[in-house]
N, C-alpha and C positions, 0 to 999 in steps of 0.2 A: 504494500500500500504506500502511495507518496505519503508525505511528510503532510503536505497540506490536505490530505484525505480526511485524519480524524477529526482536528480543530474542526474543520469546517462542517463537517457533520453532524459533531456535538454541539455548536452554536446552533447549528436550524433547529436541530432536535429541541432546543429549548429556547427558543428563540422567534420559530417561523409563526406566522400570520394567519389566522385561520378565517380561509376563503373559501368560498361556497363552491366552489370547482376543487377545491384537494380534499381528501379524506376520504375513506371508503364508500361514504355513501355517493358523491361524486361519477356520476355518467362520462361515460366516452364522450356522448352528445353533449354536456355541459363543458368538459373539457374545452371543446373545438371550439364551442362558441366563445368560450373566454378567451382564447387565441386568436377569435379574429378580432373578438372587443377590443385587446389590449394593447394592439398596434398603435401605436402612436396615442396610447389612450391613457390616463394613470389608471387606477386600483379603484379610486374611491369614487371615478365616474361612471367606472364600469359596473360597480357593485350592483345598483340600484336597479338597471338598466337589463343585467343578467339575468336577475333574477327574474322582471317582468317576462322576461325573453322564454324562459324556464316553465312559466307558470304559463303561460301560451299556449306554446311547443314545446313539451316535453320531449319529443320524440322529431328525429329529420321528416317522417313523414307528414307529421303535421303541421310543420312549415311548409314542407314542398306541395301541401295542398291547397296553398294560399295562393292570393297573387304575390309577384314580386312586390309591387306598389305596398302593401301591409309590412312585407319586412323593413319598406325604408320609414314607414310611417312609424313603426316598433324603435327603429335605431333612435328617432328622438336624434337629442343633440351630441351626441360622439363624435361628430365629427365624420369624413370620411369615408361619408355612407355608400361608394361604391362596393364597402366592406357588405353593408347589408344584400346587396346583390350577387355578390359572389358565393357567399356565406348560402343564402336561397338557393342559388344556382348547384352549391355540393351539396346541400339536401337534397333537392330533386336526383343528383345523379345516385346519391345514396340509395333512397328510396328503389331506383328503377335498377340498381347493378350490385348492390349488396345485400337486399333482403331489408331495409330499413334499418340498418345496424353501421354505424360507423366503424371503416374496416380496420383491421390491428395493421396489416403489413405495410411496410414503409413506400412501397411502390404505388400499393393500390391510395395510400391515401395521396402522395404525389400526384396520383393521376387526375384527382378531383378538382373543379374548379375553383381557383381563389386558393390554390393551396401551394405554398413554394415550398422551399430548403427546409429553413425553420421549423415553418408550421407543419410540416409532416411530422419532422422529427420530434419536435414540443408534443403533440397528439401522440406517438408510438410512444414514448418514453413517460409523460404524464397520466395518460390515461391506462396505460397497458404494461405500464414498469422496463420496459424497453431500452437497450442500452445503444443511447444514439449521440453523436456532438452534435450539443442544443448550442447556437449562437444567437441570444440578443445582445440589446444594447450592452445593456448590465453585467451578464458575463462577460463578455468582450474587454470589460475596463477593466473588473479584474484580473482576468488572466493579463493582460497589458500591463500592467502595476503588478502583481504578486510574480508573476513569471517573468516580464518581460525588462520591467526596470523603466516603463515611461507611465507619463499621465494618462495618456486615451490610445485608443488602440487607430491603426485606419480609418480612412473615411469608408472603405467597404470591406468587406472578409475576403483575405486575401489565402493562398495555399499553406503560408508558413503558420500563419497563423491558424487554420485549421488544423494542419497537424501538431501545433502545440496541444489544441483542446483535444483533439485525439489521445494522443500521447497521458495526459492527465486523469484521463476518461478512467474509472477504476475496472477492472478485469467482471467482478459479480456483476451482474444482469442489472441486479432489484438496486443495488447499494450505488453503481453508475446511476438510474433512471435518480436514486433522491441525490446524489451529489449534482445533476444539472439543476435543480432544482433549489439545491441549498444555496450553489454557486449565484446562481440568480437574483433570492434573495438578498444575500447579502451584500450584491452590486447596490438593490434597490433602497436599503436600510441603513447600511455602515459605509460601502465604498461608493459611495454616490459622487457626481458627477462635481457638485458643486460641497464645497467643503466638508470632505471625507472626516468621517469619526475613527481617524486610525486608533487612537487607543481604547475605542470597543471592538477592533477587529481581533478576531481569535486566529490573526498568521500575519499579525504585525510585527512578530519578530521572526518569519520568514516572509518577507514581503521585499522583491528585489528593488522596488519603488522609495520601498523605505528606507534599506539600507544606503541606499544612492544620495540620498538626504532631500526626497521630494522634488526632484528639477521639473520645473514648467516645461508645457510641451513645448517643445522645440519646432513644429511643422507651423503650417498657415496657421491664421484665429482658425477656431472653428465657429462655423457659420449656424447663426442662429435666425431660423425664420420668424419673422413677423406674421402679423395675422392682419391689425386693423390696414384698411382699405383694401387690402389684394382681394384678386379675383376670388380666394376663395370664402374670405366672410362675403360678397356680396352673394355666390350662391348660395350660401348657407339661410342669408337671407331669404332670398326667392324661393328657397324649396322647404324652410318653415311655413311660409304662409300657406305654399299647396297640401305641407302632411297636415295643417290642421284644419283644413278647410274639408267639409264633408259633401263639397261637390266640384265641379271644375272649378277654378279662377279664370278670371279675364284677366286678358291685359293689361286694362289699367288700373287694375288690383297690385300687377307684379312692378307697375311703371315708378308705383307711390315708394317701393320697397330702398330705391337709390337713386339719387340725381345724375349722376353722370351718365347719359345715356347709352353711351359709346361701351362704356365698360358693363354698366347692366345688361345690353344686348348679347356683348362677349359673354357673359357670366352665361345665360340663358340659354344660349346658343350649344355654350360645354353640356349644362345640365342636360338636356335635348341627347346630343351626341354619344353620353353614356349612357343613356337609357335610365335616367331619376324621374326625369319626367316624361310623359308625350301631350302630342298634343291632338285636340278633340274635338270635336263638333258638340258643340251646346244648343242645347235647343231652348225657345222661349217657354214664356205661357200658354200660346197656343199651341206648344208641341211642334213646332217649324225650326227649323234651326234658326238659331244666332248670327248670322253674321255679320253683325258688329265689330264682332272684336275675336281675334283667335281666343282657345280659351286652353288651358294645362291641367294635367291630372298628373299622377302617382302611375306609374304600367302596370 
């Protein structure tokens, strides 16, 4: 066993967070979906969110019996809700190529849509105890700092740095699947991005980061995205107002939503393209169509 095996296993052991997706009673299907939740999402946005998602769909089948339009109206405010469609979209394939069961093998779940690198191997190893290198953000630092001797790791996962987490990966099956897991955590709680709590790390005095005496990363800043004005709060905007609307919107429902015309049209235009919205023939009072004004719904 490495050196950093037991520290870090006895810290989760007494230490980890107790989330509605770990523990025994925890579904393969709860798993996946907090996989897709959790991309670019924190813990505490997704909790809520899950569990509605749970209390739904318990099962891929009973999403995949919905429209899509429901899953995104379900995402709510997470953010990056092409997630909700893809996430739809590997229910459905579930449903129709696995018997309604989210599959264990690494390949089959690769194969599903919305599903990459990561998220196979997160789902094989979280949900089915699987001994896989899990790379998110969070591991990524640490192994960068405990192994590697710098602040952050690449800007993308690179070969070496795969095979380092290969390499550390432990031999048993069950005790690999909780060391990605612990590793994780403890990215997200102790070795965090922004002023790390090294003296509650339980392998701060093997931490090659540490010994080096903390040097600042050395590469480019790393780039931190904005939110207010870009194109992506303005869709965010436009396609709040169609999930809460219980019928089409008009136009000049979504016109009111941002002033800049130019860039609200851009915005709407994406929404459209990825398939969040479409758009529909409304019809009046009299049961004739509308048109007035194009009108937008949920697919």
């Amino acid at each position: 066993m490495n050196d950093l095996h037991r520290p870090v296993l006895e810290w989760y052991d007494e230490h980890a967070r107790e989330l509605p997706w770990r523990g025994l009673e925890a579904t393969p299907w709860s798993v996946m979906v907090s996989e897709f939740m959790l991309q670019q999402t924190p813990v505490a946005r997704v909790i809520p969110v899950h569990a509605a998602w749970l209390e739904r769909w318990p099962a891929p089948a009973d999403l995949a019996a919905e429209e899509p339009g429901e899953a995104v109206r379900m995402w709510g405010r997470l953010g990056y809700p092409r997630r909700a469609l893809r996430l739809h979209a590997a229910a459905v394939a579930i449903t129709e190529s696995h018997g309604g069961e989210v599959p264990s093998d690494h390949a089959e779940l690769l194969a599903l849509p919305g599903v990459g690198d990561y998220t196979a191997a997160a789902i094989a190893s979280f949900a089915f105890g699987q001994r896989h290198v899990v790379l998110d953000t969070n591991v990524r630092r640490v192994f960068a700092r405990a192994a590697s001797g710098v602040e952050f790791p690449a800007n993308s996962v690179n070969r070496a740095e795969r095979d380092l987490a290969a390499g550390l990966l432990p031999e048993d099956e069950a005790t690999a699947a909780t060391w990605s897991v612990a590793v994780m955590e403890l990215g997200a709680l102790v070795c965090t991005a922004k002023a790390p709590r090294c003296h509650s790390c339980p392998i701060e005095d093997r931490c090659a980061w540490v010994a080096e005496g903390r040097p600042a990363h050395a590469g480019p800043p790393r780039k931190v995205q904005g939110f207010a004005g870009t194109d992506r709060q303005v869709r965010g905007r436009l396609l709040s107002v169609v999930r809460e609307a219980d019928h089409a919107v008009a136009k000049p429902r979504l016109d009111v939503v941002w002033d800049e015309p130019v860039q609200r049209e851009r915005a709407l235009a994406s929404l459209l393209a990825d398939g969040l919205l479409v758009q529909v023939v409304a019809t009046g009072p009299d049961g004739l169509p509308d048109g007035d004004h194009p009108h937008y719904a949920l697919p």
